[in-house]
C-alpha positions as CSV (number, residue, x, y, z in Angstrom):
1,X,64.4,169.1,86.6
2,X,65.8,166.0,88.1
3,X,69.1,166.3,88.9
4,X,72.2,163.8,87.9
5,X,73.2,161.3,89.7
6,X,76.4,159.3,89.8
7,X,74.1,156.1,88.8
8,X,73.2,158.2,85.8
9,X,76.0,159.1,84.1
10,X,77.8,157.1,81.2
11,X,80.3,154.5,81.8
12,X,82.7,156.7,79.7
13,X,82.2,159.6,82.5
14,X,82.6,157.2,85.0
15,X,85.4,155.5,84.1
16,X,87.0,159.2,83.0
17,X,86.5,160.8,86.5
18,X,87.5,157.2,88.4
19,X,90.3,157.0,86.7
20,X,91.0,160.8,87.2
21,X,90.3,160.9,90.4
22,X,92.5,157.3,91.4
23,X,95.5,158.0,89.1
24,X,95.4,162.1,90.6
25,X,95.1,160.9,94.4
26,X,97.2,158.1,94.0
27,X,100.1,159.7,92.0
28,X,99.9,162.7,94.5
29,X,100.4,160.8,97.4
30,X,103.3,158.9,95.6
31,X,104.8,161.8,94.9
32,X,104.6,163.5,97.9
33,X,105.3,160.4,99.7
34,X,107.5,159.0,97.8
35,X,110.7,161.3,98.5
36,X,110.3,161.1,102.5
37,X,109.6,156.9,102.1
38,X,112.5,156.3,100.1
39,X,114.8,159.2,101.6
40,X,114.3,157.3,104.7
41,X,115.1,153.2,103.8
42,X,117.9,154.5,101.1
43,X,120.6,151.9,102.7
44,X,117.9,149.2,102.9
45,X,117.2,149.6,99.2
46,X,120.6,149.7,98.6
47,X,121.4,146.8,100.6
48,X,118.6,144.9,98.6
49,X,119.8,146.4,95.6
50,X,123.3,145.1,95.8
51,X,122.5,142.3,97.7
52,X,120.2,141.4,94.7
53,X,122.8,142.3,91.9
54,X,125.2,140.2,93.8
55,X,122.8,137.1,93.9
56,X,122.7,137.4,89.9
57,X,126.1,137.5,89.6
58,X,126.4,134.1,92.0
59,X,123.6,132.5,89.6
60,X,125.7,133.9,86.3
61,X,128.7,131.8,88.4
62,X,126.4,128.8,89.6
63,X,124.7,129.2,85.5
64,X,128.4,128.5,84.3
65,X,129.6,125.9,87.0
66,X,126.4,124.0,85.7
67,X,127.1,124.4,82.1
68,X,130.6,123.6,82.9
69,X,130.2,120.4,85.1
70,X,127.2,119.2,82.5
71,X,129.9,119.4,79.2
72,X,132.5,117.2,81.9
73,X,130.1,115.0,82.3
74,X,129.3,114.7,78.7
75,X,132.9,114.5,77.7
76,X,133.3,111.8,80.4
77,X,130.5,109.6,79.2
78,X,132.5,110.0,75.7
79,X,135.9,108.7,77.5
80,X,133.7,105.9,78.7
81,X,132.5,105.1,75.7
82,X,136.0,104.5,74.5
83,X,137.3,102.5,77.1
84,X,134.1,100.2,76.4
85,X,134.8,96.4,77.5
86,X,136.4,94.3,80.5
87,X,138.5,95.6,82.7
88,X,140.9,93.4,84.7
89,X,143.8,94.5,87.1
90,X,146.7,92.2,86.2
91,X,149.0,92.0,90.2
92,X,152.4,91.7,87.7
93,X,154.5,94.8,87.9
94,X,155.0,97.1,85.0
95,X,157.4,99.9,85.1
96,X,155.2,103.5,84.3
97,X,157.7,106.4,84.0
98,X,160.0,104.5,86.5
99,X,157.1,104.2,89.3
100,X,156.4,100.4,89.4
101,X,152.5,99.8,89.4
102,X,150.2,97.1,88.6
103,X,149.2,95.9,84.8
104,X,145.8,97.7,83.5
105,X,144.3,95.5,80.9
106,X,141.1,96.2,78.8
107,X,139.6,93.1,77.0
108,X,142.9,91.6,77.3
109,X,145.0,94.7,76.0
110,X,147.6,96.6,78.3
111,X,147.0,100.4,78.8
112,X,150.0,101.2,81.1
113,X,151.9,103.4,78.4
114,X,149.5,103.2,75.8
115,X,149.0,106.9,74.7
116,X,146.4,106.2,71.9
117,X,143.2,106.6,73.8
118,X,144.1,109.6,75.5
119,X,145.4,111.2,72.6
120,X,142.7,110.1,70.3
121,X,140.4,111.3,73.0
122,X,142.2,114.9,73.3
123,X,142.0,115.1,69.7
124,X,138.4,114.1,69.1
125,X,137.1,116.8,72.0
126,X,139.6,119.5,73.2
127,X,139.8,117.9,76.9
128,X,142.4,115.8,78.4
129,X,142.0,112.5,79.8
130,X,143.8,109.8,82.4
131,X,143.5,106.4,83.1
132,X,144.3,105.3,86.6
133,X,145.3,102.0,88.0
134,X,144.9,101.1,91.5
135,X,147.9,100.0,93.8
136,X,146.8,99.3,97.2
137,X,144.7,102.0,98.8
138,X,145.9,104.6,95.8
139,X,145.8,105.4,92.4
140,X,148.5,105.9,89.8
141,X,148.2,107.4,86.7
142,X,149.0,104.8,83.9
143,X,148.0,106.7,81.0
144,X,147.4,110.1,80.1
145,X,147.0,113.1,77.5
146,X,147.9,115.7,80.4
147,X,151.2,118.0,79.9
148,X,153.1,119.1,82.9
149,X,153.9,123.3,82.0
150,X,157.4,121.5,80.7
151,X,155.3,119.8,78.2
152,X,156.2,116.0,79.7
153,X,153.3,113.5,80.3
154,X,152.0,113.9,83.4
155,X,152.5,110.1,84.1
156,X,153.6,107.7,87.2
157,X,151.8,109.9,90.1
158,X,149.2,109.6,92.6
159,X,146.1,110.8,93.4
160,X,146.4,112.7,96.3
161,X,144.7,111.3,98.8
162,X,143.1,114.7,100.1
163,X,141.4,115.5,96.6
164,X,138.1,115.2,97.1
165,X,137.6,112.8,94.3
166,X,139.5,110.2,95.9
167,X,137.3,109.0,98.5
168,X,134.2,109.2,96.1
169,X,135.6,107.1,93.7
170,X,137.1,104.4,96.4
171,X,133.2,104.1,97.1
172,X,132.3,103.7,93.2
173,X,130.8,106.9,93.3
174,X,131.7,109.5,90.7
175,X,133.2,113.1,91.5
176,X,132.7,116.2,89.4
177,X,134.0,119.8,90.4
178,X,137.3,122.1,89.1
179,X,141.1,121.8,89.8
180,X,143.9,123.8,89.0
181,X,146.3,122.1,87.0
182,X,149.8,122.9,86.6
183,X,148.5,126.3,86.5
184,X,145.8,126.3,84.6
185,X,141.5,125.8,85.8
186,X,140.3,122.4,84.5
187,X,136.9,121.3,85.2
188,X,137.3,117.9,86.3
189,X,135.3,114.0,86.4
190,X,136.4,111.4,87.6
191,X,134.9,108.3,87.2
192,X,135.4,104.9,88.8
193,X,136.3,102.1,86.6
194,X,135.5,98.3,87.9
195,X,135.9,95.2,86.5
196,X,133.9,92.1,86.0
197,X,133.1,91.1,89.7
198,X,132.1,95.2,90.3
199,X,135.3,95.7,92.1
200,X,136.9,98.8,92.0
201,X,140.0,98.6,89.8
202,X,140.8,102.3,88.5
203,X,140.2,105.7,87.4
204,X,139.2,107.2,84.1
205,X,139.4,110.9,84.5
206,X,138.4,113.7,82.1
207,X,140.0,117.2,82.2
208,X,138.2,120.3,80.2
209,X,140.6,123.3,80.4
210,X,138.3,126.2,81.2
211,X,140.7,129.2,80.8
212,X,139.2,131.5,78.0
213,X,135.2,130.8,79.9
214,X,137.1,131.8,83.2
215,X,138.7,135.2,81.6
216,X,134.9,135.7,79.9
217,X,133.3,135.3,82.9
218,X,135.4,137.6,84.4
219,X,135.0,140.1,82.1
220,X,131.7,140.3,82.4
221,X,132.0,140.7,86.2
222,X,134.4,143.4,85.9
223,X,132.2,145.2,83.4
224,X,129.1,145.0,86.0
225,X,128.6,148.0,87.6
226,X,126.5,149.8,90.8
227,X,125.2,153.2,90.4
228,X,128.1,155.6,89.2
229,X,131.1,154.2,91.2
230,X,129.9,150.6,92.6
231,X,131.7,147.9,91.5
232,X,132.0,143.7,92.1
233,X,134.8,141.9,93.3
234,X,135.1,138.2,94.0
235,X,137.8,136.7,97.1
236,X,139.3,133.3,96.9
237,X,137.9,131.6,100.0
238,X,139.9,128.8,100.0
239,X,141.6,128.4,103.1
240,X,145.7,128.8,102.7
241,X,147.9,131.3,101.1
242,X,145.6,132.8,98.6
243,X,142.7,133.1,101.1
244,X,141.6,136.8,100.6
245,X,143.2,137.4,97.5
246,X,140.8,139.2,94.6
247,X,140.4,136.1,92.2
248,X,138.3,139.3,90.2
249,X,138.4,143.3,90.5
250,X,138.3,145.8,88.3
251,X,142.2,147.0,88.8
252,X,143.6,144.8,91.5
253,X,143.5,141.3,90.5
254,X,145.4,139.0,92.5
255,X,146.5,141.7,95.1
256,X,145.7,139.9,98.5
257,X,143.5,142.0,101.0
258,X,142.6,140.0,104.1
259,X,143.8,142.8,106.0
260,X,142.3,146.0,104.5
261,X,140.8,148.1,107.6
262,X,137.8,150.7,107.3
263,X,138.0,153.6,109.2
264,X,137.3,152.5,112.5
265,X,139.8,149.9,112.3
266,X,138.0,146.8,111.4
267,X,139.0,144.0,109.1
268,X,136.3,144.4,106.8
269,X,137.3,141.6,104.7
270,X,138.3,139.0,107.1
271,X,134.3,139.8,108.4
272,X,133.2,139.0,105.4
273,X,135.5,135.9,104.4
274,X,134.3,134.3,107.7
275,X,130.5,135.2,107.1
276,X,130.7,134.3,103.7
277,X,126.5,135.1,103.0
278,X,125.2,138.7,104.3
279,X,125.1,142.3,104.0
280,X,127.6,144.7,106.1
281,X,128.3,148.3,105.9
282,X,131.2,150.0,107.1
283,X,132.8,153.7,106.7
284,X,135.6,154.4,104.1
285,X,137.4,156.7,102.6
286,X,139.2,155.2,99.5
287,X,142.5,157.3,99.8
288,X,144.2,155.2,97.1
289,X,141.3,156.2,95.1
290,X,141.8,159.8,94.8
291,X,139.4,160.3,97.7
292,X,139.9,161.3,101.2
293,X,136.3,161.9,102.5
294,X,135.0,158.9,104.3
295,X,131.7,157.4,103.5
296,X,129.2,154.9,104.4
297,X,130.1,152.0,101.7
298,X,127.2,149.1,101.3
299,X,128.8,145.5,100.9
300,X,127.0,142.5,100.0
301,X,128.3,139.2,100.0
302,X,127.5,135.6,98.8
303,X,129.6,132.9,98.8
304,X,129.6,130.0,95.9
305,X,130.9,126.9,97.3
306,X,131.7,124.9,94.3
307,X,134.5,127.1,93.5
308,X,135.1,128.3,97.0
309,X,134.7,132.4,95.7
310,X,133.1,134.8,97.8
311,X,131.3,137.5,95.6
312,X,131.6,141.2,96.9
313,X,128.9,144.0,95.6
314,X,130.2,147.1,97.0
315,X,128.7,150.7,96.6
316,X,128.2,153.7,98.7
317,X,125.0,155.2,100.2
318,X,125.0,158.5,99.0
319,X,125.0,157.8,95.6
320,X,121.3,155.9,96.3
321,X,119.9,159.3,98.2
322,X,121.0,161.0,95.1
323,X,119.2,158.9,92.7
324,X,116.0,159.0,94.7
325,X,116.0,162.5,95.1
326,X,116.3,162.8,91.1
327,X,113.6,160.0,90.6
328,X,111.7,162.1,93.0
329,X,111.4,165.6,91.3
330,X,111.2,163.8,87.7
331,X,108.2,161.7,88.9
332,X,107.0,165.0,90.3
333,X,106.8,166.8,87.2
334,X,106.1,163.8,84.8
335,X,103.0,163.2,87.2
336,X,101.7,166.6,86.7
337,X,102.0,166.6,83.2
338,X,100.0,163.3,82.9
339,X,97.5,164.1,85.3
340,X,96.2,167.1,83.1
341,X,96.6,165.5,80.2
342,X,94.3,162.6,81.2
343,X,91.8,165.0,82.8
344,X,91.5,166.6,79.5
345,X,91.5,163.6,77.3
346,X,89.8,160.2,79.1
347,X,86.4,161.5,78.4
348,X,86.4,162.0,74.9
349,X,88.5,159.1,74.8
350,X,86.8,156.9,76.8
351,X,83.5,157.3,75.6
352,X,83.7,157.2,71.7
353,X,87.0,155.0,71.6
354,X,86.9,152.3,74.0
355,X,83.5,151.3,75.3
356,X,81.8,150.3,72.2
357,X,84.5,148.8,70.5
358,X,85.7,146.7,73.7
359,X,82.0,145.7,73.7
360,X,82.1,144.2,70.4
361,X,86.0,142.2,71.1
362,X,84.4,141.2,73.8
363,X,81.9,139.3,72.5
364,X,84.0,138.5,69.4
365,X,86.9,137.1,72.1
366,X,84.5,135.3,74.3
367,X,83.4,133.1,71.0
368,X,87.2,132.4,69.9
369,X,87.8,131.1,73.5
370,X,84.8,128.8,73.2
371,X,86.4,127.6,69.9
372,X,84.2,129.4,67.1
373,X,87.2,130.4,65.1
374,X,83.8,131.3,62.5
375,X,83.4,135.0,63.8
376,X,84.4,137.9,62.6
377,X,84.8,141.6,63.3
378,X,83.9,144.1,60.6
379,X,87.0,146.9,61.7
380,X,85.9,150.3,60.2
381,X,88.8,152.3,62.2
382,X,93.0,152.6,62.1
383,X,93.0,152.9,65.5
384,X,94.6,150.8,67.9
385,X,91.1,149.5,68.7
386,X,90.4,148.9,64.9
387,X,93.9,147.2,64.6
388,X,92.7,145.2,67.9
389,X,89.5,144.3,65.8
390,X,91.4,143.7,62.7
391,X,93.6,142.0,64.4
392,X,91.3,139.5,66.4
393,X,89.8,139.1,62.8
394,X,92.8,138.1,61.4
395,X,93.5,136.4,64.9
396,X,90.4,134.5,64.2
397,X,91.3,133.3,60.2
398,X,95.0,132.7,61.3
399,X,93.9,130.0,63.6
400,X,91.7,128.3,61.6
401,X,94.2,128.0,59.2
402,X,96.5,126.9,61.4
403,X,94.3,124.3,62.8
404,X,93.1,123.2,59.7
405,X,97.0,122.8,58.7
406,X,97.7,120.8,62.3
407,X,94.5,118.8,61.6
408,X,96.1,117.6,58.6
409,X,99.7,117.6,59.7
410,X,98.9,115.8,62.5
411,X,97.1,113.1,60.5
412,X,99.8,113.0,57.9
413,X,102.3,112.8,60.8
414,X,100.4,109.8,62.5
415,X,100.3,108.3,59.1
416,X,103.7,108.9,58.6
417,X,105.1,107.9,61.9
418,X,103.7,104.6,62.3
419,X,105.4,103.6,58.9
420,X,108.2,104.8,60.6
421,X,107.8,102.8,63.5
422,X,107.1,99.4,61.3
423,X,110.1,99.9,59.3
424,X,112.4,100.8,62.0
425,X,111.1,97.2,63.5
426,X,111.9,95.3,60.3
427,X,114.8,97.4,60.2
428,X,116.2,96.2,64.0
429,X,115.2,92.7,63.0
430,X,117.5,92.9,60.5
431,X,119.9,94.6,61.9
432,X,119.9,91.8,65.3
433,X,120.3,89.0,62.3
434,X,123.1,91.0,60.8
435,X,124.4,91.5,64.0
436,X,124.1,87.5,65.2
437,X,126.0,86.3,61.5
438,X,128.2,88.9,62.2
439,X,129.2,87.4,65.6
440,X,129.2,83.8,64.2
441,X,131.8,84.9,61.1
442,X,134.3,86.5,63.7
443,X,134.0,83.1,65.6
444,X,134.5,81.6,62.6
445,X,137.7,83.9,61.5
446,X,139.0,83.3,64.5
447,X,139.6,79.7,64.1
448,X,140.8,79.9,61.1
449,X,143.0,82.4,61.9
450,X,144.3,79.6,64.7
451,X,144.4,77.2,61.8
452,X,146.4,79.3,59.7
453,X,149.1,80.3,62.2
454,X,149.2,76.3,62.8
455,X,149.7,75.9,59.2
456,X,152.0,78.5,58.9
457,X,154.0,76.9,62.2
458,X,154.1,73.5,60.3
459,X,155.7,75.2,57.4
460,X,158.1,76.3,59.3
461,X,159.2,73.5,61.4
462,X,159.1,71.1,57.7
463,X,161.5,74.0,55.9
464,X,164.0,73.8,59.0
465,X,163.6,69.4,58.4
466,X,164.3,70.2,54.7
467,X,167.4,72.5,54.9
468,X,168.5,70.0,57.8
469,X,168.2,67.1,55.7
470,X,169.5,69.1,52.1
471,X,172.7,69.2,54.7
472,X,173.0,65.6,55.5
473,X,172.5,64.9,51.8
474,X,175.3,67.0,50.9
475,X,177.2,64.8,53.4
476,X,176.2,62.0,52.0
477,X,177.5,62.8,48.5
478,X,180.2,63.9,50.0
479,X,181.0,60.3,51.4
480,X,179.8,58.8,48.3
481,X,182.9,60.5,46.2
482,X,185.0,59.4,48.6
483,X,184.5,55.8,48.4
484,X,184.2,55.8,44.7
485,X,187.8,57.3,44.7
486,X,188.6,54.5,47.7
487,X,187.6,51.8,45.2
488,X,189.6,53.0,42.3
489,X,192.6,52.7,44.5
490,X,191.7,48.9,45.7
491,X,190.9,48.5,41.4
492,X,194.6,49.9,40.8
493,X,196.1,48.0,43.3
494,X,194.9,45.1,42.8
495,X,195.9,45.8,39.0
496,X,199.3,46.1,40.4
497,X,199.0,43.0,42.4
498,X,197.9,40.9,39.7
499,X,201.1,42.1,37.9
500,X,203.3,41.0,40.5
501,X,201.9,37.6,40.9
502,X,202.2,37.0,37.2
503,X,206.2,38.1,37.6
504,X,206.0,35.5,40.5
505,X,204.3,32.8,38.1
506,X,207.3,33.3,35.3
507,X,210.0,33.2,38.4
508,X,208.9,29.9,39.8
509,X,208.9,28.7,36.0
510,X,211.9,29.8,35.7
511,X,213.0,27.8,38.8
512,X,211.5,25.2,37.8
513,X,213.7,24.4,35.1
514,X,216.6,25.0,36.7
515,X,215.6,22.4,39.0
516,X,215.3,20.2,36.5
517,X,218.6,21.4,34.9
518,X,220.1,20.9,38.0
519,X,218.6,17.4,38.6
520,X,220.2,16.3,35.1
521,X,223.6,17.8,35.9
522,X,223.6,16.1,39.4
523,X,222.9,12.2,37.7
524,X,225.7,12.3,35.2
525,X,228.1,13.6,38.2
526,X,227.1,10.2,39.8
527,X,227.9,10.1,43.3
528,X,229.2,13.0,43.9
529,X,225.9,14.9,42.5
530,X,223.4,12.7,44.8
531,X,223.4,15.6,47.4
532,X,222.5,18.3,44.8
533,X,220.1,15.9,43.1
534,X,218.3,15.9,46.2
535,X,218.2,19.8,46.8
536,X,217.6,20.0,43.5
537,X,214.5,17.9,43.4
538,X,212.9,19.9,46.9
539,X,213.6,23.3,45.2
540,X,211.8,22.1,42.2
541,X,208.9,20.8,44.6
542,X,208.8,23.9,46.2
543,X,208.8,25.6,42.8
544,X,205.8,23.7,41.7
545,X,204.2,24.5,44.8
546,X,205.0,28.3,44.6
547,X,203.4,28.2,41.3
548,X,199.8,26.4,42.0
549,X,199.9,28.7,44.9
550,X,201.1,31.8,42.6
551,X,198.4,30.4,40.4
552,X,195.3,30.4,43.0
553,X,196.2,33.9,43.8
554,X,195.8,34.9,40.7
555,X,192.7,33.2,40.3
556,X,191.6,35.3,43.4
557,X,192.9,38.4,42.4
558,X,191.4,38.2,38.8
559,X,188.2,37.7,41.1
560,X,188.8,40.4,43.6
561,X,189.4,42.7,40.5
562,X,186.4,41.5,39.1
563,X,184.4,42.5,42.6
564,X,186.4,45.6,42.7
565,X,185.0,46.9,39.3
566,X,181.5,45.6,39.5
567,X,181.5,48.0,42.8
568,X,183.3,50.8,41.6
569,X,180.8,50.5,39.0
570,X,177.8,50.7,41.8
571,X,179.4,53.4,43.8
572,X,179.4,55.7,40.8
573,X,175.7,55.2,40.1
574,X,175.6,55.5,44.2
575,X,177.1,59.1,44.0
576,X,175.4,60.3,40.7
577,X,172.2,59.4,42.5
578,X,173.0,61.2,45.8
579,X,173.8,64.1,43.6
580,X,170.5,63.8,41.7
581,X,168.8,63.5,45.5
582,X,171.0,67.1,47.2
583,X,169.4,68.5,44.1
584,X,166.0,67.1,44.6
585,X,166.0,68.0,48.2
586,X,167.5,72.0,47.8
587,X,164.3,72.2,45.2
588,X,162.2,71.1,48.2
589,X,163.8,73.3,50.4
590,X,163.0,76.3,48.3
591,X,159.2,75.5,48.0
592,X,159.1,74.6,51.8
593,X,160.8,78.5,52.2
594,X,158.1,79.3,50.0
595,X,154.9,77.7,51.1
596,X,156.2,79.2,55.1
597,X,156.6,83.0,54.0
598,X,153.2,82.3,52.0
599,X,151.5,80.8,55.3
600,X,153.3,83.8,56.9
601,X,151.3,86.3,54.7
602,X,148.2,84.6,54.7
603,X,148.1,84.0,58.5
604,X,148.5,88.0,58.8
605,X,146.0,88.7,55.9
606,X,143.0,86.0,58.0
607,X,143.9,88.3,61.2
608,X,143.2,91.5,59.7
609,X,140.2,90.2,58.0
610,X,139.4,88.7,61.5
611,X,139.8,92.2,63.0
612,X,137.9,93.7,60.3
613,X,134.6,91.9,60.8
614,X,134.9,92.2,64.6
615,X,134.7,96.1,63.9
616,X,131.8,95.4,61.3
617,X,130.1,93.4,64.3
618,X,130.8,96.3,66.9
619,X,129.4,99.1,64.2
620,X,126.1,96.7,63.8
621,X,125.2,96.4,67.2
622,X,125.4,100.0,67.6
623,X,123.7,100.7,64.5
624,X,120.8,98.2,66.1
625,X,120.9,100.0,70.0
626,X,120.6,103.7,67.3
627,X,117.4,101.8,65.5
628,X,115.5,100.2,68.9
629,X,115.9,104.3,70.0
630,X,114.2,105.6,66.4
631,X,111.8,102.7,66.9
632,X,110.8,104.2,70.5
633,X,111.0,107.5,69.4
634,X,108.6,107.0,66.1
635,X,106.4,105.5,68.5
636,X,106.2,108.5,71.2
637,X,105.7,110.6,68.1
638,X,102.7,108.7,67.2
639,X,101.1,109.1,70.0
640,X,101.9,112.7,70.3
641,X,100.2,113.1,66.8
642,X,97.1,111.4,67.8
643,X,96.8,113.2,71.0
644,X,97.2,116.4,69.2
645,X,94.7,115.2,66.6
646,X,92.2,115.0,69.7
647,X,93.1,118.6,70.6
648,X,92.1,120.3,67.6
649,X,89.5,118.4,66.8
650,X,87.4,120.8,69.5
651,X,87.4,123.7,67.3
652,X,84.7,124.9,64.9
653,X,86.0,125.9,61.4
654,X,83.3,126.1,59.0
């Protein structure tokens, strides 16, 4: 009888005693080797242990430094977008919190006290945010949403020449990292603002107060721990004061410790503060902690620069050796337990379970990889083998469903995306036009809002000319009554003089025949009446003379009165006309008063209307930058949809 050889048995045997005799040697020698191995590089796997833990913690740090530094950045590009526009730096002095600094002006507007921004900003986001101007070879804060811990604007200081930003920014470069902020951690941008001829001419900074991340963060450090008493701990690095102080520790937060010894005497922490990246052991005994036997304690230490921490994994030694030696007997008697389970099993196993059916997903795989999603598995088990079968069948119909559905998704998408494309072009066509009549209309409001405020100027200057001349009118009138009164004195006196020279007409009359009287009386006395005869005939030549000259005075008087009346008569109509003309001219006062406070309203009504399609022109250019991106990204998306038609196309469905 020929005997068996190993060439002759099955592949089930084969495989069952290989495997046997492999898994049996191999877990043997791990066993056995296993404890003496690991007994004897304990404090290297613990130093790699730690050292390991301690690097995630330092990526968990450097993983939230990123996140936080990205959302700065963010927030700062959303500051930038608010103080969108032309800078200028205006030399003329302006008082900001009684620190005199130059005049900040965007697009013509003065930010030196002008809260809104900030605020708005603060509002909008959560952060806090500072304009800066520059004065000389500094910067002062102009602007800002920032509270002092008394709740006053932090407003009127410099930037400190040592921060780090300051020199970045001088050279138009932008700085990004935390500060401490009247107590509280602020992750920090600053950002250098320049104006037209890409001089440097300010600051806008961002400030995200990072407080409840920071206690989070630390939280989870606290909570992390090293075997059963190991613990982390991070030390502020930063050179000063707080150097050595535990920024995190499970009990002693903020309790400084650059001079904790170990047993031997050594400053431990100042070793590892000036190392700042490494692994040291040293012997303790933590007497505070309830223990007074000394150990070997493990320390591993990385230092993150960004926030100048240093972050401590400490644990001691023993409790490693104790571990292995329990991982040790358990793998011992796990191992045996396994090993005479699979010596009993793999062949049965083996040879009815696996070998026939891998044969068959073999082959069933090897088609699905060459793109026959056709084939199929007829799974007569509930095995895992039959689910593998059943599930390479199902495998199989899933991905012809699914490429049959991305065949015609991907068409439809095509399609669909290239309408998209098309009408987002007609759409930023439009949008451009808009844009462009928009731009001519605020152009347009613009000059007539110059026009109006002329008008509305004009207005006021002819309502002053009016009320001026209403006042000199008055005057007139005024004067007008006056010399109608005036003239009915000259009509009454000369009334009274024409009186008197009428008495004067009856006396020289009256003398007249005297005369005569007396001329008769002086001829029948003869000689003796010659004298008087001769007065008697002058006084009745002077009387005759009194009374042609009483008589043209009369004549002139009647005429005077005459004159008199006719312009007493005029003066009247003068003054009821100057009356009618005060009145005329307080009428045109009132509608000048009028027509100003109406140029007034409309000259306020064209600016807002002006301002209103300015903002309607900002919103359409925007809209048209938003509708060139879809455009773009319609296009990528048609491509992508073609190329992914090209994919599929490879696979065989029917």
């Amino acid at each position: 009888m020929k005997s068996t050889g190993w060439r002759d048995l099955s592949l089930a045997i084969k495989l069952a005693l290989s495997i046997l005799a492999v898994v049996g040697a191999v877990f043997l020698a791990f066993v056995l080797g296993i404890g003496y191995a690991l007994m004897g590089s304990v404090e290297e796997r613990a130093s790699e242990e730690v050292a390991s833990k301690t690097r995630l913690i330092t990526e968990l740090i450097d993983a939230s430094d990123k996140d936080l530094r990205l959302r700065a950045a963010a927030l700062a590009k959303a500051l930038q977008a608010r103080l969108a526009g032309r800078f200028e730096l205006d030399p003329a002095i302006t008082e900001v919190n009684g620190k005199p600094a130059p005049t900040l002006k965007l697009d013509g507007k003065v930010l030196n006290m002008d809260f809104s921004v900030a605020d708005q900003f603060t509002q909008a986001t959560g952060a806090v945010a500072t304009v800066f101007a520059k004065t000389g070879d500094d910067f002062i804060r102009v602007t800002t949403s920032l509270k002092t811990d008394k709740g006053a604007r932090a407003i009127g200081t410099l930037l400190d020449r040592a921060h780090p930003g300051y020199k970045a920014t001088l050279e138009g470069k932008t700085y990004n990292g935390p500060a401490v902020l009247f107590g509280k951690p602020y992750i920090t941008q600053y950002d250098p603002i320049v104006d037209a001829q890409g001089k440097v001419v300010g600051l806008s900074f961002i400030g995200l107060d990072y407080s409840d991340y920071l206690t989070q963060l630390k939280s989870t450090i606290r909570g992390m721990k090293i075997g059963k008493s190991g613990y982390f701990y991070v030390l502020d690095a930063r050179p000063g004061a707080n150097l050595g102080t535990y920024v995190v520790h499970p009990t002693e937060e903020g309790k400084n410790v650059l001079g904790n010894k170990d047993v031997d005497g050594r400053e431990f922490i100042k070793d590892i503060l000036d190392k700042k990246n490494g692994v040291t052991s040293y012997p303790y005994a933590d007497r505070e902690g309830g223990v007074s036997r000394t150990r070997e304690k493990i320390a591993a230490f990385t230092h993150f620069q960004g926030w100048q921490w240093v972050v401590v994994g400490g644990a001691y030694v023993e409790e490693f050796s104790e571990e292995v030696r329990t991982l040790r007997n358990r793998f011992g008697f796990i191992g045996g337990v396994l090993v005479l389970l699979v010596a009993g099993a793999l062949y049965v196993v083996i040879g009815r379970l696996v070998i026939r059916p891998l044969g068959q997903a073999t082959q069933a795989a090897q088609a699905l990889a060459q793109g026959d999603l056709t084939v199929r598995l007829q799974a007569d088990r509930g095995d895992e083998l039959g689910q593998l079968m059943a599930s390479m069948d199902r495998i199989g119909s899933g991905l012809a469903e699914v490429v049959q559905t991305v065949r015609h998704g991907s068409e439809s998408v095509s399609t669909a995306s290239a309408e998209i494309a098309q009408g987002n072009q007609d759409l930023s066509a439009r949008t451009e036009s808009q844009a462009s009549s928009l731009e001519e209309t605020a152009a347009s409001m613009e000059q007539l809002g110059s026009t109006v405020r002329q008008n509305a100027d004009n207005a006021k200057q002819a309502n002053q000319l009016a009320q001026s001349a209403s006042t000199v009118a008055v005057k007139g009138g005024e004067v007008v009554a006056e010399v109608v009164d005036t003239m009915k004195g000259i009509n009454d006196s000369a009334r009274k003089i024409h009186d008197i020279i009428s008495v004067i007409d009856g006396i020289a009359f009256q003398t007249n025949i005297l005369a005569l009287n007396a001329a008769v009386e002086a001829a029948r006395a003869g000689e003796q009446g010659r004298g008087f005869a001769v007065v008697a005939s002058e006084v009745r030549s002077l009387a005759g003379r009194s009374a042609e000259a009483a008589k043209e005075i009369k004549n002139l008087i009647t005429d005077s009165v005459q004159r008199v009346e006719q312009g007493s008569a005029q003066v009247d109509q003068a003054g009821t006309t100057m009356n009618e003309v005060v009145a005329a001219i307080r009428r045109v006062t009132d509608i000048m008063a009028e027509i100003s406070a109406a140029s007034g309203e409309q000259s306020a009504g064209v600016s807002q209307v002006g301002e209103a399609v300015t903002n309607m022109d900002q919103a359409t250019q925007q809209n048209a930058a938003l509708v060139e991106e879809m455009a773009a990204a319609a296009s990528s998306l048609k491509t992508q949809a073609q190329d992914l038609v090209h994919a599929v196309s490879v696979f065989k469905l029917a």
